[in-house]
MARPA-360006 format. One record per residue (C-alpha): x, y, z. Coordinates in nm, 2 decimals. Layout:
BEGIN
<pt X="X" Y="Y" Z="Z"/>
...
This chain:
BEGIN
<pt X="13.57" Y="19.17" Z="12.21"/>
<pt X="13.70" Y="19.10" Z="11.87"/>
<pt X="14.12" Y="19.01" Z="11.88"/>
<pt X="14.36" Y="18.97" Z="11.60"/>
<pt X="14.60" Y="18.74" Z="11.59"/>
<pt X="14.87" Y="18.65" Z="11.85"/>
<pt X="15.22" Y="18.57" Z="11.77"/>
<pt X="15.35" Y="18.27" Z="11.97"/>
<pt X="15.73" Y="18.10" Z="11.98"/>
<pt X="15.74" Y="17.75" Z="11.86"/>
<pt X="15.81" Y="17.62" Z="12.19"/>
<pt X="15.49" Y="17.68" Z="12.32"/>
<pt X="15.30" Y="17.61" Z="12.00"/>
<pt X="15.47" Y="17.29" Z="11.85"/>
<pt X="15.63" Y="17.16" Z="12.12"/>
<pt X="15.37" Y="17.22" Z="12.40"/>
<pt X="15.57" Y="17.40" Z="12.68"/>
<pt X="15.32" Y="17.58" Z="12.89"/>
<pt X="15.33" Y="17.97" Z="12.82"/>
<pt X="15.52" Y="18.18" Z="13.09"/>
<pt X="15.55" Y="18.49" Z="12.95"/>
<pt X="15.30" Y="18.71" Z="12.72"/>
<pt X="15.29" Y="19.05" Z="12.66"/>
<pt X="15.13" Y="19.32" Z="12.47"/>
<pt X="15.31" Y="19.60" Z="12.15"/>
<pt X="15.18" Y="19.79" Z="11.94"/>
<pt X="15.01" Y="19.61" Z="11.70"/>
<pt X="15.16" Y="19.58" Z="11.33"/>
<pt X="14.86" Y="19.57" Z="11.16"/>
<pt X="14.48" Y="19.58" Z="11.17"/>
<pt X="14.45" Y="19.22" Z="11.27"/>
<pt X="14.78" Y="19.21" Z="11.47"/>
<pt X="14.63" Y="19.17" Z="11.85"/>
<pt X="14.98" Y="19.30" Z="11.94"/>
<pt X="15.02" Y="18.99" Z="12.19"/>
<pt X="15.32" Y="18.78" Z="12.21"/>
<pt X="15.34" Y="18.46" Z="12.39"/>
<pt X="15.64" Y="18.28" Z="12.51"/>
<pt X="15.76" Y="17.97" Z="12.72"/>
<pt X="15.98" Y="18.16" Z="12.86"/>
<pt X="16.31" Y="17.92" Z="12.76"/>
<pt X="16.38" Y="18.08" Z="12.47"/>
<pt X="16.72" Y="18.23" Z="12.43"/>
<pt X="16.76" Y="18.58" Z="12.25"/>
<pt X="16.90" Y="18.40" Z="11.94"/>
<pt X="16.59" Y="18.20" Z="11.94"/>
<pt X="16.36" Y="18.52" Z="11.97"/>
<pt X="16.56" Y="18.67" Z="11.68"/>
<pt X="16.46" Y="18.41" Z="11.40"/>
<pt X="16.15" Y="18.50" Z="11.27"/>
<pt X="16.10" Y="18.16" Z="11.18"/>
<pt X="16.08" Y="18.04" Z="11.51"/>
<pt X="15.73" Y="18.23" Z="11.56"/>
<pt X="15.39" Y="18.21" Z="11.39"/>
<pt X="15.04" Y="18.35" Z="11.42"/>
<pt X="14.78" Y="18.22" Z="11.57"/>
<pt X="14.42" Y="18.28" Z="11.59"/>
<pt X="14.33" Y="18.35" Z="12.00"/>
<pt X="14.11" Y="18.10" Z="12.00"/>
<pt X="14.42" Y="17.85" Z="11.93"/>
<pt X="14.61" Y="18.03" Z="12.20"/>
<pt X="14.34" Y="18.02" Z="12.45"/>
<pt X="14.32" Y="17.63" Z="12.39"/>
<pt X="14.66" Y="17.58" Z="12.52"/>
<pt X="14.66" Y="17.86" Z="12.77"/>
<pt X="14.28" Y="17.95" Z="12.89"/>
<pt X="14.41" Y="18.22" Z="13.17"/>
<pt X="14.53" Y="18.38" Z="12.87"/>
<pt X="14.18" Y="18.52" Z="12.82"/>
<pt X="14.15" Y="18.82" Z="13.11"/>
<pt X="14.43" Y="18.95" Z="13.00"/>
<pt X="14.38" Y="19.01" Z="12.62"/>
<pt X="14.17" Y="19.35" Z="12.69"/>
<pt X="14.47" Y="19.52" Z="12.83"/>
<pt X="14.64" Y="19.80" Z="12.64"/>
<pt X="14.97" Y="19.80" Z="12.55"/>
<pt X="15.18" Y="19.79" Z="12.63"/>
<pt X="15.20" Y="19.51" Z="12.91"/>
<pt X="15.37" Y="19.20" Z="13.01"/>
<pt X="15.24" Y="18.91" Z="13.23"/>
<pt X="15.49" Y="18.61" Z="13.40"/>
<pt X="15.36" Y="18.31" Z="13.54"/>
<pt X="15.38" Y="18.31" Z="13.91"/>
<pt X="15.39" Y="17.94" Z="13.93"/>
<pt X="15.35" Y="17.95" Z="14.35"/>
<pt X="14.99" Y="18.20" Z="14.24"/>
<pt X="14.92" Y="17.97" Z="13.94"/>
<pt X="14.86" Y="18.27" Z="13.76"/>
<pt X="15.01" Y="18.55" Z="13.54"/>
<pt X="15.11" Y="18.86" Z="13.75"/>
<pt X="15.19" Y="19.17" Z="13.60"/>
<pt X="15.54" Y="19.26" Z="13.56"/>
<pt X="15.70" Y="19.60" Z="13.49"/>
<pt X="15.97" Y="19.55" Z="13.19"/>
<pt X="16.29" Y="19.72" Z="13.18"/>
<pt X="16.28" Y="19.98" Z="12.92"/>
<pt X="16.67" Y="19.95" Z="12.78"/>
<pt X="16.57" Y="19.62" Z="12.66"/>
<pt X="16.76" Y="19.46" Z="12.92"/>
């Protein structure tokens, strides 16, 4: 399975907070994966600066986050949580106003 890149906050990427929160869009482009990854501690103002996110090859992603990897063949869209009691990500449905 071939996947494009995944765009991932800072927090998880630079600072090294564990990811709690991934999900899956449409992707933007060709090699767009359509997988974002968060710590889940970001506040909205923080998810609306652009230059608070980068991509990442998967690889990179998986380093940090190996469970990551059954997930990434699911089609979008799709969000995971942490269940930290499980010690893995459980799917979770998303509210579709945004909300």
């Amino acid at each position: 399975m071939r996947i494009g890149y995944i765009i991932a906050s800072n927090e998880v990427m630079v600072l090294g907070k564990p990811i709690r929160y991934a999900y899956r869009e449409e992707p933007d482009s060709d090699q767009d994966s359509g997988w974002r990854v968060f710590s889940g501690q970001e506040t909205q103002e923080y998810a609306e600066e652009p230059t608070n996110f980068a991509q990442y090859n998967a690889a990179s992603v998986l380093e940090r986050e190996p469970a990551l990897a059954a997930l990434l063949d699911r089609a979008f869209p799709v969000a995971f949580e942490r269940d930290e009691d499980l010690g893995q990500f459980v799917e979770i449905e998303e509210d579709s106003t945004g909300e």
